[in-house]
Backbone bond lengths (Angstrom), bond angles and torsions (degrees), N, CA, C in turn:
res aa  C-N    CA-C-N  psi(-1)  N-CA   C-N-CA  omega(-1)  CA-C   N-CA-C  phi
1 X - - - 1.461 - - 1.527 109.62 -
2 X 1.261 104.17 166.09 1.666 112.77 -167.33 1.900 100.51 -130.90
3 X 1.005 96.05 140.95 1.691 97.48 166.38 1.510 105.07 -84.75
4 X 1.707 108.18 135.73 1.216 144.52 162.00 1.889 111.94 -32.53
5 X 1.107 124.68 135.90 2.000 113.09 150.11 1.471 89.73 -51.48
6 X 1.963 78.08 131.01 1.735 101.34 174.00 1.887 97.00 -88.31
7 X 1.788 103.33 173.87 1.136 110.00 -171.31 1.935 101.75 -89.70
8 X 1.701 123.17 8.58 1.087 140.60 -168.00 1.967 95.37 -104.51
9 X 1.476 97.32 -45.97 1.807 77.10 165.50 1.430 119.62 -81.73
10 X 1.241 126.93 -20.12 1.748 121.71 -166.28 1.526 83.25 -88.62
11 X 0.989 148.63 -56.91 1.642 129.78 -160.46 1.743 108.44 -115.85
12 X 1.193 131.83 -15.97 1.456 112.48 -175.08 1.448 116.11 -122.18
13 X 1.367 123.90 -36.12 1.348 132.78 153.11 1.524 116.15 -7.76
14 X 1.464 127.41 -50.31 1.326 119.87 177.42 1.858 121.04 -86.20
15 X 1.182 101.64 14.93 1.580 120.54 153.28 1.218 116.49 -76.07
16 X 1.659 136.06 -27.06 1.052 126.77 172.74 1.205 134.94 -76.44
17 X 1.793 120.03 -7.04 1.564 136.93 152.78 1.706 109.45 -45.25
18 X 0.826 100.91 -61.69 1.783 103.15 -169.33 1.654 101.26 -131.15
19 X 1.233 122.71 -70.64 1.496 125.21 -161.64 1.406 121.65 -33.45
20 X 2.102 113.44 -46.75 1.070 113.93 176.46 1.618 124.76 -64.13
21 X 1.325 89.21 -31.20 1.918 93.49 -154.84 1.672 83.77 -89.33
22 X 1.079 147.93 11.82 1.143 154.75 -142.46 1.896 96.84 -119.46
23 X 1.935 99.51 -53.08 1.158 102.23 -152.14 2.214 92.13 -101.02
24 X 1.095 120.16 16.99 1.465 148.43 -167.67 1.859 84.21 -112.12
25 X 1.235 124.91 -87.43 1.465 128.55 -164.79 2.000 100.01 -50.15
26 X 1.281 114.76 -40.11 1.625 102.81 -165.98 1.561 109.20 -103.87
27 X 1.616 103.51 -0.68 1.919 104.83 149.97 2.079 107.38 -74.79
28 X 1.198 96.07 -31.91 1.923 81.02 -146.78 2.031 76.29 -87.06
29 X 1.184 119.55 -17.93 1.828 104.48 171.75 1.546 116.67 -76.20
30 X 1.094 123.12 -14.21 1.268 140.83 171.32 1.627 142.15 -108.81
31 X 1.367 86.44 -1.06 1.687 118.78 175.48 1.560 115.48 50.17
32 X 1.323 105.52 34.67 1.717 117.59 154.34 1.433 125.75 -71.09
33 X 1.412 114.13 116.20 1.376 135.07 145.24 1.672 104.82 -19.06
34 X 1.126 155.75 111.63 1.073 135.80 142.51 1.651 119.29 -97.82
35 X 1.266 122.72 29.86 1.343 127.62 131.76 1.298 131.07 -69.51
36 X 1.266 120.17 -21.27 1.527 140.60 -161.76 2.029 96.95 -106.26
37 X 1.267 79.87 90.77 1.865 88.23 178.07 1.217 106.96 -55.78
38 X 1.457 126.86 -33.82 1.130 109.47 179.19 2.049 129.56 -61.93
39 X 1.105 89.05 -43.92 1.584 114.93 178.77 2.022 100.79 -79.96
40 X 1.317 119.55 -23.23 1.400 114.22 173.79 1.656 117.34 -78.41
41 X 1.717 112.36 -26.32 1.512 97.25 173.83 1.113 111.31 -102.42
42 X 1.853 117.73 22.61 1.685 86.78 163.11 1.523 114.42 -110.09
43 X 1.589 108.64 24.52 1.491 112.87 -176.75 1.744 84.42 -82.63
44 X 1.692 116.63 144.65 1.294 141.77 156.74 1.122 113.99 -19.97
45 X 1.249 103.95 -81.23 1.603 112.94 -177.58 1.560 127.15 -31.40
46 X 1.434 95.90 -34.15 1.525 118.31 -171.75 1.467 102.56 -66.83
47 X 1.550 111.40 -64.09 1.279 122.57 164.41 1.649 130.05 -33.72
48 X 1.361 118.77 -30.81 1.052 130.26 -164.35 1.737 92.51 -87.81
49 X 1.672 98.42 -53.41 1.518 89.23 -174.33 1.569 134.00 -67.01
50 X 1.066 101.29 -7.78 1.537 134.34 -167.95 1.683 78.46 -70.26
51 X 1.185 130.27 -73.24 1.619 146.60 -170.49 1.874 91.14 -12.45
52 X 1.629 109.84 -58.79 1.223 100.70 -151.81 1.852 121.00 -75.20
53 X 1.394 85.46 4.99 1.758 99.81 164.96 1.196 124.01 -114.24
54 X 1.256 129.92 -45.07 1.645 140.24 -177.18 1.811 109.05 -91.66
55 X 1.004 114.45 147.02 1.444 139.66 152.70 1.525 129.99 -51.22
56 X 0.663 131.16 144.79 1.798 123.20 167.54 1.415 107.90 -61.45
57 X 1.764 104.57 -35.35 1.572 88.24 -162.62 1.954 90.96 -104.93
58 X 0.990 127.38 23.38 1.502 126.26 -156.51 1.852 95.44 -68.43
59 X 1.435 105.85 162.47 1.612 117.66 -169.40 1.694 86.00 -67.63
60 X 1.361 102.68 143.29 1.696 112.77 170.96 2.014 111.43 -56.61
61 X 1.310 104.48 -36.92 1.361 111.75 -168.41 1.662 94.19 -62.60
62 X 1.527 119.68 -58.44 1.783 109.51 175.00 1.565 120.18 -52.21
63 X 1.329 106.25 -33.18 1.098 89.41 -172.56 2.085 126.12 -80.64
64 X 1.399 89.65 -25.69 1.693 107.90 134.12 1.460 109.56 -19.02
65 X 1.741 90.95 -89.88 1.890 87.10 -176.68 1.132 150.18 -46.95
66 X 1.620 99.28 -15.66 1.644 105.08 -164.01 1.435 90.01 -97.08
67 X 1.540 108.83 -32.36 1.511 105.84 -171.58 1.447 110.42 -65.02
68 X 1.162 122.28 -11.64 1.442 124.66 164.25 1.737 124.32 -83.31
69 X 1.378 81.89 -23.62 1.684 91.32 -168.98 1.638 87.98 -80.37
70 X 1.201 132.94 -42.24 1.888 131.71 177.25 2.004 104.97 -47.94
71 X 1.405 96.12 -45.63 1.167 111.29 -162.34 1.837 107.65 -65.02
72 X 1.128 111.60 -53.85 1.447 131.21 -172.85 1.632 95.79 -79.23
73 X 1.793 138.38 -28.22 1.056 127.00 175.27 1.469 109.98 -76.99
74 X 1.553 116.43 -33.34 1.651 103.97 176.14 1.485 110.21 -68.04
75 X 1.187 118.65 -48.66 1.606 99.85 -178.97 1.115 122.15 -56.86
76 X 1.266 118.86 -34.58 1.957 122.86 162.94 1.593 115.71 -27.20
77 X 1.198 90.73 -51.26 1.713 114.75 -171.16 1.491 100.24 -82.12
78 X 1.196 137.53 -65.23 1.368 146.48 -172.58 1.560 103.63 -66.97
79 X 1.242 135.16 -26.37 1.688 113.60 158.07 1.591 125.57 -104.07
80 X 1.527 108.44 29.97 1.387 118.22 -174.70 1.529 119.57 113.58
81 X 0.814 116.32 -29.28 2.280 120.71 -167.49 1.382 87.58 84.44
82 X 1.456 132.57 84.05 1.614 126.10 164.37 1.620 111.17 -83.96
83 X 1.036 118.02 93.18 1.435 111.76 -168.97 1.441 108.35 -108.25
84 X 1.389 118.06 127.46 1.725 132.16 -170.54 1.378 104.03 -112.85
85 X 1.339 133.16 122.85 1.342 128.89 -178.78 1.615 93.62 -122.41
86 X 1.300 110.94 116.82 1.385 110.47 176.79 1.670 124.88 -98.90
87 X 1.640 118.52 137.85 0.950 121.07 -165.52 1.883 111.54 -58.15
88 X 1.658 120.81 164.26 1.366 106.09 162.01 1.355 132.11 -66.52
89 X 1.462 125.73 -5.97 1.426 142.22 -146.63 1.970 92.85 -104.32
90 X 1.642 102.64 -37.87 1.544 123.81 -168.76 1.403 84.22 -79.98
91 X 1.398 133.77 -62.50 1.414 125.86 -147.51 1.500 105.11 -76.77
92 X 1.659 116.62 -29.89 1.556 106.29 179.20 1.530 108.14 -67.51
93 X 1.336 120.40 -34.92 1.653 130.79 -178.48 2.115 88.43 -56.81
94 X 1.003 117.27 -69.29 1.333 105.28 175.10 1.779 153.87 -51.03
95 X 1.194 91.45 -28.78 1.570 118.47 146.59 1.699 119.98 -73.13
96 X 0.842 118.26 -23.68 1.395 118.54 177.84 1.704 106.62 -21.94
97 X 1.404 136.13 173.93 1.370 149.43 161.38 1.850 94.63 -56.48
98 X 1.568 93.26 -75.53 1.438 87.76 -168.98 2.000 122.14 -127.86
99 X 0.669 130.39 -138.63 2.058 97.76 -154.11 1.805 86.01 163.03
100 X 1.165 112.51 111.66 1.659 129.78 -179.53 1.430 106.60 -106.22
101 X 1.577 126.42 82.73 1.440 132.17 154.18 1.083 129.95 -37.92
102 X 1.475 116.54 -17.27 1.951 129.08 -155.84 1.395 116.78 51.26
103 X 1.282 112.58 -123.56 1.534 134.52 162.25 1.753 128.86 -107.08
104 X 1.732 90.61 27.78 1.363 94.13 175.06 1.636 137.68 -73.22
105 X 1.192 108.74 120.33 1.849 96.10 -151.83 1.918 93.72 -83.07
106 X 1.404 100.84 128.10 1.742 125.59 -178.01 1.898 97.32 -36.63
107 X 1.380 106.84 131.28 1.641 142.90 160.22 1.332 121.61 -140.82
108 X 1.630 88.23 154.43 1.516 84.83 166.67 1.155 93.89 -178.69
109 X 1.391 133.86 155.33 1.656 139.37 159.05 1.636 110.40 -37.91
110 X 1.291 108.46 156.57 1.277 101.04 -156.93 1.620 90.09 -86.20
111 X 1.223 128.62 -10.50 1.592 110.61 -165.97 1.867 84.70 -153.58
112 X 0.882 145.15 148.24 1.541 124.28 145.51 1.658 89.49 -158.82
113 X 1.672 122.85 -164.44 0.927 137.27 -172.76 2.213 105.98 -121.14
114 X 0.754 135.96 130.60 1.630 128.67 148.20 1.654 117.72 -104.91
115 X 1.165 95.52 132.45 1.788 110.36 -155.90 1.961 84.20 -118.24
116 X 1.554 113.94 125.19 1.583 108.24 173.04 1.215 99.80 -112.30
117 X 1.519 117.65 -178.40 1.228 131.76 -164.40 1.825 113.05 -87.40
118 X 1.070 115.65 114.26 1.412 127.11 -156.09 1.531 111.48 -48.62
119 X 1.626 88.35 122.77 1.621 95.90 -178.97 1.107 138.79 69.88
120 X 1.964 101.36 10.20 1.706 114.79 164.89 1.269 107.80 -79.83
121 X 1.619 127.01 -49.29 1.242 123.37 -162.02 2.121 99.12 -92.34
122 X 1.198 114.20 133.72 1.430 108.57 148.46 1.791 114.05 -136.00
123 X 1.438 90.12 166.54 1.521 98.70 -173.84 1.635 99.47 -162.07
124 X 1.269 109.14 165.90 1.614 115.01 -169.25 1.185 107.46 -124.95
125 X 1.192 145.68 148.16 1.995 162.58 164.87 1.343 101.93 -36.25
126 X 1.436 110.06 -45.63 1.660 115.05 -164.72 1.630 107.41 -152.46
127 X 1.512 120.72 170.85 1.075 119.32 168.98 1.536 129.00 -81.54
128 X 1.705 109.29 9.90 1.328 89.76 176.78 1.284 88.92 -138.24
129 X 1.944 122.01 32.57 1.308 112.64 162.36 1.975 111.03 -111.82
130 X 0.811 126.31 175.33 1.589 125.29 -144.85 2.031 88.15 -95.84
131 X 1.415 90.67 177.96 1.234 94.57 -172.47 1.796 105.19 -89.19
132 X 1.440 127.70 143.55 1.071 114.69 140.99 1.593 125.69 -133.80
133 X 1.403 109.03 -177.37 1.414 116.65 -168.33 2.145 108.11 -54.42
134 X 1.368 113.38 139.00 1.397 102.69 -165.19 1.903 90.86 -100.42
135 X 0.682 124.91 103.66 2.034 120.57 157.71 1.132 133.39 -29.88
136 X 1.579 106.85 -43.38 1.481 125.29 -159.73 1.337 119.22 156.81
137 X 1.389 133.26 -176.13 1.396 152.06 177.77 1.096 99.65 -147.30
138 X 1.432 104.01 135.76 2.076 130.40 140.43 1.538 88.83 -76.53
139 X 1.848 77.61 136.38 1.958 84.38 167.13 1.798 80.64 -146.26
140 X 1.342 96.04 147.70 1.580 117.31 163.04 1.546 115.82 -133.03
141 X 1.300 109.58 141.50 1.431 113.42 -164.16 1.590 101.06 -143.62
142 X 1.559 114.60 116.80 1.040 133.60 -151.45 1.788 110.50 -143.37
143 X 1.356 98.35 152.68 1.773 93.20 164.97 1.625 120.60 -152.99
144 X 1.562 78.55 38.13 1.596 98.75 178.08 2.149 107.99 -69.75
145 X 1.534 103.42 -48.83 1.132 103.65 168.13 1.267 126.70 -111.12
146 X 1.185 145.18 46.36 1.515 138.96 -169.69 1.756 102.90 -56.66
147 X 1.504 100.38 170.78 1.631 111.08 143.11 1.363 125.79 -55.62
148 X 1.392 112.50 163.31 1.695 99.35 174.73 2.195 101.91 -75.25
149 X 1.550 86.55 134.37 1.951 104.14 -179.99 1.805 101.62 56.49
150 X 1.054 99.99 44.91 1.832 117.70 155.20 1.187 103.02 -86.11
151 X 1.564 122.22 157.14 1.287 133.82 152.46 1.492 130.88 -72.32
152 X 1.069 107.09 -35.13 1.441 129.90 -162.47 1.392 119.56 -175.50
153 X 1.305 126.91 170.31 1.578 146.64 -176.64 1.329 98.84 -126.25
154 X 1.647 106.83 125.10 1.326 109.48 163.06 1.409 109.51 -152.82
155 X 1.640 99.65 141.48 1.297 125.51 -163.93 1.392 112.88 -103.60
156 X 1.351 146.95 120.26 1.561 145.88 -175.51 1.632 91.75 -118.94
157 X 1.596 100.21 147.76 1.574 105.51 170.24 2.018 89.32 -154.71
158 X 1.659 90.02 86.07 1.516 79.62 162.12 1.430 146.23 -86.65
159 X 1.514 129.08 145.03 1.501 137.37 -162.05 1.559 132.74 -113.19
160 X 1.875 92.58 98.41 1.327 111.44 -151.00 1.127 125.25 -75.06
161 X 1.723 159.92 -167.65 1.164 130.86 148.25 1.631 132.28 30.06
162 X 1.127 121.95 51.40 1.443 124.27 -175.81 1.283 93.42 -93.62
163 X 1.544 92.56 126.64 1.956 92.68 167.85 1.542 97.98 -165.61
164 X 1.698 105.53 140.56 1.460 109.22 -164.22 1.665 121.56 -59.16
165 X 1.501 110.29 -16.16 1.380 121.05 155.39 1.367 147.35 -54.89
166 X 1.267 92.12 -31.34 1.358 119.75 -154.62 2.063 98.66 -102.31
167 X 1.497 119.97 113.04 1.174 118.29 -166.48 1.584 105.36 -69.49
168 X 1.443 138.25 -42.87 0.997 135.67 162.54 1.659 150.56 -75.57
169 X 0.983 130.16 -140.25 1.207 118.32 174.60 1.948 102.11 -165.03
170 X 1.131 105.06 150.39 1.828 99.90 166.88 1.666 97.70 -110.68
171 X 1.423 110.74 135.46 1.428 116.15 -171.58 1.998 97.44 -119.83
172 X 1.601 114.38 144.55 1.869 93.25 170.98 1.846 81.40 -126.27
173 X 1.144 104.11 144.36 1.322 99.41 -172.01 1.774 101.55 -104.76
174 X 1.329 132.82 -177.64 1.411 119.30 -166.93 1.900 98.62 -172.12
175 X 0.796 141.38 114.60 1.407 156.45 145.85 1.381 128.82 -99.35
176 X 1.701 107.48 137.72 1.680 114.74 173.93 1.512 114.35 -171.35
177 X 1.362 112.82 155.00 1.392 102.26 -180.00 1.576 96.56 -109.57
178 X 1.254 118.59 151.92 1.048 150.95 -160.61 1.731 130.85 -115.28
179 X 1.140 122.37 83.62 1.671 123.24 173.47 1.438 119.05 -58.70
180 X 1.175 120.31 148.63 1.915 107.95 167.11 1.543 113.17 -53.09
181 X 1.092 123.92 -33.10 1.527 119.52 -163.94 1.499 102.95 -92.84
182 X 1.170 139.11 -6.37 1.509 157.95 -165.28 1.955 88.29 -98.60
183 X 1.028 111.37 -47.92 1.642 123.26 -151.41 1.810 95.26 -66.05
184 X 1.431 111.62 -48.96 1.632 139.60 171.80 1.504 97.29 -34.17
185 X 1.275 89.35 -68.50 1.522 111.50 -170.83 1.486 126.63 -27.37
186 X 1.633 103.33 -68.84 1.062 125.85 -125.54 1.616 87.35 -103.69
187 X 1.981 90.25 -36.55 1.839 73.93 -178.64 1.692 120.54 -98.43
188 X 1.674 97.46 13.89 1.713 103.96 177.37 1.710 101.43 -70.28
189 X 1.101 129.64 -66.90 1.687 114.57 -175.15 1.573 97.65 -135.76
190 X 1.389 117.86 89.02 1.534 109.66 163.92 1.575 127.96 -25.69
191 X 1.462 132.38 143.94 1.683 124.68 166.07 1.610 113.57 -81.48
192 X 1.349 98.30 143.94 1.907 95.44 164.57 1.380 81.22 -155.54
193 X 1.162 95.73 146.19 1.514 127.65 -169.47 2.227 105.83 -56.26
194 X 1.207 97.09 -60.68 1.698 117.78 166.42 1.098 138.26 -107.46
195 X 1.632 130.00 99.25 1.221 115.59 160.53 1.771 87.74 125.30
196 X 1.416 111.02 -154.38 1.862 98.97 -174.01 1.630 92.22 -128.31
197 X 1.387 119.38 151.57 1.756 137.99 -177.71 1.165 74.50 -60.57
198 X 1.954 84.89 126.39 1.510 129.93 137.70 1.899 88.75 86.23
199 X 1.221 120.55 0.19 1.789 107.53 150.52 1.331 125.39 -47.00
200 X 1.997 105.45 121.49 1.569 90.80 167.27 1.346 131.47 -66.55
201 X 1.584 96.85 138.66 1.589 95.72 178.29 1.544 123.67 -81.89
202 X 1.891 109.60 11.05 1.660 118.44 -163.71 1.041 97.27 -78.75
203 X 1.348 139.17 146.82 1.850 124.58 135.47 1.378 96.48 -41.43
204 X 1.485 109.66 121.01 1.594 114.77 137.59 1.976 93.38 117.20
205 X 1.314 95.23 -28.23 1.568 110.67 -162.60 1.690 112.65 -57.47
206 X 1.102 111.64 2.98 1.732 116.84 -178.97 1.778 103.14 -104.92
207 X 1.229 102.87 -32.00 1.961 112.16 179.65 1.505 85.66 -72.94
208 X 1.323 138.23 -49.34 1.286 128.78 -169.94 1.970 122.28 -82.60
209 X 0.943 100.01 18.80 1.685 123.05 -177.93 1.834 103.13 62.14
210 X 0.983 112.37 32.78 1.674 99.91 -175.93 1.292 120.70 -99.31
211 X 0.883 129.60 150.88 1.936 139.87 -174.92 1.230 107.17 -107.22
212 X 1.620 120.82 167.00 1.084 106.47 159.07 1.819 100.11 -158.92
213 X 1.589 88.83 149.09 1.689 83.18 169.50 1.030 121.85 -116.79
214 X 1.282 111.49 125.34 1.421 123.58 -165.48 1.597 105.88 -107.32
215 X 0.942 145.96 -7.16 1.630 141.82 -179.61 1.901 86.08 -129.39
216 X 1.607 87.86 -179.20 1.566 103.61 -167.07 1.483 94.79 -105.03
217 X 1.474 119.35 -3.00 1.275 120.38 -167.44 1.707 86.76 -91.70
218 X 0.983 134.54 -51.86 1.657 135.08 150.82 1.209 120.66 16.22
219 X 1.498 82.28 -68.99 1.661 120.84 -152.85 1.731 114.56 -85.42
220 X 1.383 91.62 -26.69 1.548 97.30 172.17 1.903 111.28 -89.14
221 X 1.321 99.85 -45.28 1.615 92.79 168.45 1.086 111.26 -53.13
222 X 1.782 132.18 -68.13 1.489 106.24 -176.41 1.236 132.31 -48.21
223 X 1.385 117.95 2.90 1.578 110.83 -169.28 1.365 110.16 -107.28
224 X 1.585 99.56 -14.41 1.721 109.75 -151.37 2.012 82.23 -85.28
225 X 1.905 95.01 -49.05 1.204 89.88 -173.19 2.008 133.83 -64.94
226 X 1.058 73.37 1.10 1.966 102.46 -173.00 1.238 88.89 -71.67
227 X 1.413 108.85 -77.84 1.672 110.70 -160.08 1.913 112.52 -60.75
228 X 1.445 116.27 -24.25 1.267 117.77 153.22 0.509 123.60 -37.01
229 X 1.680 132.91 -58.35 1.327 137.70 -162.24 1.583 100.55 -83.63
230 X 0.919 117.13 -64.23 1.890 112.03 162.73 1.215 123.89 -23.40
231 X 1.496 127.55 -31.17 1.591 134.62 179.96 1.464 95.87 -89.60
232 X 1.107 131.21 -61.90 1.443 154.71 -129.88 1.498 98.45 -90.01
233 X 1.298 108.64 -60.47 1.438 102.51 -169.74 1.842 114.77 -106.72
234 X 1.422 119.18 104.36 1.210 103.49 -175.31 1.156 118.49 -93.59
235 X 1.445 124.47 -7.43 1.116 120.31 -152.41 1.827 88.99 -93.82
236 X 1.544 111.76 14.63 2.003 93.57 178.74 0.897 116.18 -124.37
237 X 1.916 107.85 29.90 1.308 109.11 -171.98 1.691 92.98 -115.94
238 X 1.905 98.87 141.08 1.353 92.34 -173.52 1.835 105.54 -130.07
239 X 1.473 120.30 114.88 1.512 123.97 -165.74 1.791 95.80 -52.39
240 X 1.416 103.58 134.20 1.572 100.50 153.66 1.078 128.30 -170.11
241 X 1.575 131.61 139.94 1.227 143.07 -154.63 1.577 104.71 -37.13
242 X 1.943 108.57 -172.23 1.174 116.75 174.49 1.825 92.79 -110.60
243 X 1.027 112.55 -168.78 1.594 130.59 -174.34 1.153 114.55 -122.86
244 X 1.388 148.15 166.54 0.948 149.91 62.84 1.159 168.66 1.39
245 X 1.567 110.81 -32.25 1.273 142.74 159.71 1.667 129.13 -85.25
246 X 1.459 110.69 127.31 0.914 127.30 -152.97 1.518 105.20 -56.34
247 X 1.929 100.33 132.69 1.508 84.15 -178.99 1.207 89.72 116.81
248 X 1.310 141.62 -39.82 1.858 114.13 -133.53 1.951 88.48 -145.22
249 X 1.200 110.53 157.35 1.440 97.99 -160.40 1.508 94.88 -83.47
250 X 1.416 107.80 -173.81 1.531 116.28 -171.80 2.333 104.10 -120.39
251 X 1.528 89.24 -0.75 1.319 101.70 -179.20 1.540 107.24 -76.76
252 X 1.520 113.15 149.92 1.497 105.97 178.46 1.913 91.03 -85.90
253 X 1.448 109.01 150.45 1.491 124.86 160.20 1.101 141.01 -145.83
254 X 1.213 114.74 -168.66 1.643 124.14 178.47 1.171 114.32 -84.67
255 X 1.424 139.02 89.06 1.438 122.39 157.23 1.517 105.39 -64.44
256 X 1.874 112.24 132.81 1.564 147.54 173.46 1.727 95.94 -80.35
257 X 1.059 159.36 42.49 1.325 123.89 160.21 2.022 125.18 -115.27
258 X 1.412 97.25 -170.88 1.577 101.62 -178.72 1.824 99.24 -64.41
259 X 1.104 99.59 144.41 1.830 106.05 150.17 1.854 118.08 -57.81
């Protein structure tokens, strides 16, 4: 298998001509954190780049998103482009009901991308907008700011409807800090209000192998359990080029699957 075009080459990739190294030179003259989202969108640069997605008059809640989507694309870029495309065989093992971490103490790359297998996972922006196909998540995992006796900071920005047609994107963004004993928790059997974690919610969508996450509690187990499996299991990670061919990214990555 091959990883998909990420949603970092169709919209953020051309930040790295000027915008990134731009918004890198007027953090370290001004002595900004740019791990610290908070302190990263009020550097200029940030602002400026923000321009090439949002409106002047755009709803505050998008502009939220994009400002996350700038935020979660520089670290992409600023710890390498770590891009994980996980097999379908890996992602059903991850969706499962429930998922046994042991006593594994929480990791993860400090910024990378997870790319799933097209059109298994869907999920929607809101509850009274429809479901679509999910691509992947930016996740950043940090412990610059936790809670007081957190484990970690972690950031989700999931990527909805991606399609090479389609000029935009729907993004749901997701933050929390995280204890070791929370980590056990959260990714042993996620809550949803109806029915059992990671049931499709489509008519028809279970004959067609699809999942879906419908709560954020979902959304954090699959991710928590992702990067598990990324620490945990090395032997199913397989290095491989980028492409050429239409369709498929041009980034080198991680193929996720079984031996």
């Amino acid at each position: 298998m091959s990883a998909r075009v990420t949603p970092y080459e169709m919209f953020l990739e051309s930040l790295e001509a000027v915008a990134f190294p731009a918004i890198r030179a007027e953090a370290a003259q001004r002595g900004t954190d740019t791990r610290r989202r908070d302190q990263f969108v009020l550097l200029g640069h940030v602002g400026a780049a923000l321009e090439q997605f949002v409106s002047d008059d755009a709803d505050p809640d998008a502009i939220e998103e994009y400002a996350e989507f700038v935020y979660q694309g520089y670290q992409f870029w600023e710890y390498g482009c770590r891009l994980y495309a996980f097999a379908e065989s890996v992602t059903k093992e991850l969706t499962e009901e429930e998922y046994d971490v042991g006593a594994w103490p929480f990791a993860g790359p400090p910024a990378c991308y997870l790319q799933f297998p097209y059109q298994r996972l869907w999920s929607r922006v809101t509850a009274e907008s429809p479901y679509e196909p999910v691509d992947g998540c930016f996740v950043v995992v940090d412990d610059t700011e936790p809670a007081p006796g957190a484990g970690a900071h972690l950031r989700i920005q999931l990527v909805l409807g991606l399609r090479a047609d389609r000029p935009g994107v729907s993004l749901v963004s997701y933050r929390t800090d995280l204890t070791p004993t929370e980590v056990h928790e959260i990714a042993h059997r996620p809550w949803r209000d109806e029915g059992h974690p990671f049931a499709s919610a489509i008519p028809g969508g279970e004959k067609k192998g699809y999942r879906t996450l419908a709560t954020t509690s979902e959304l954090e187990a699959l991710v928590i359990r992702a990067l598990h499996h990324l620490d945990v299991h090395h032997d199913s990670l397989r290095a491989a080029d980028g492409s050429n061919a239409e369709g498929q990214t041009h980034l080198a990555h991680t193929v996720v699957e079984h031996g």
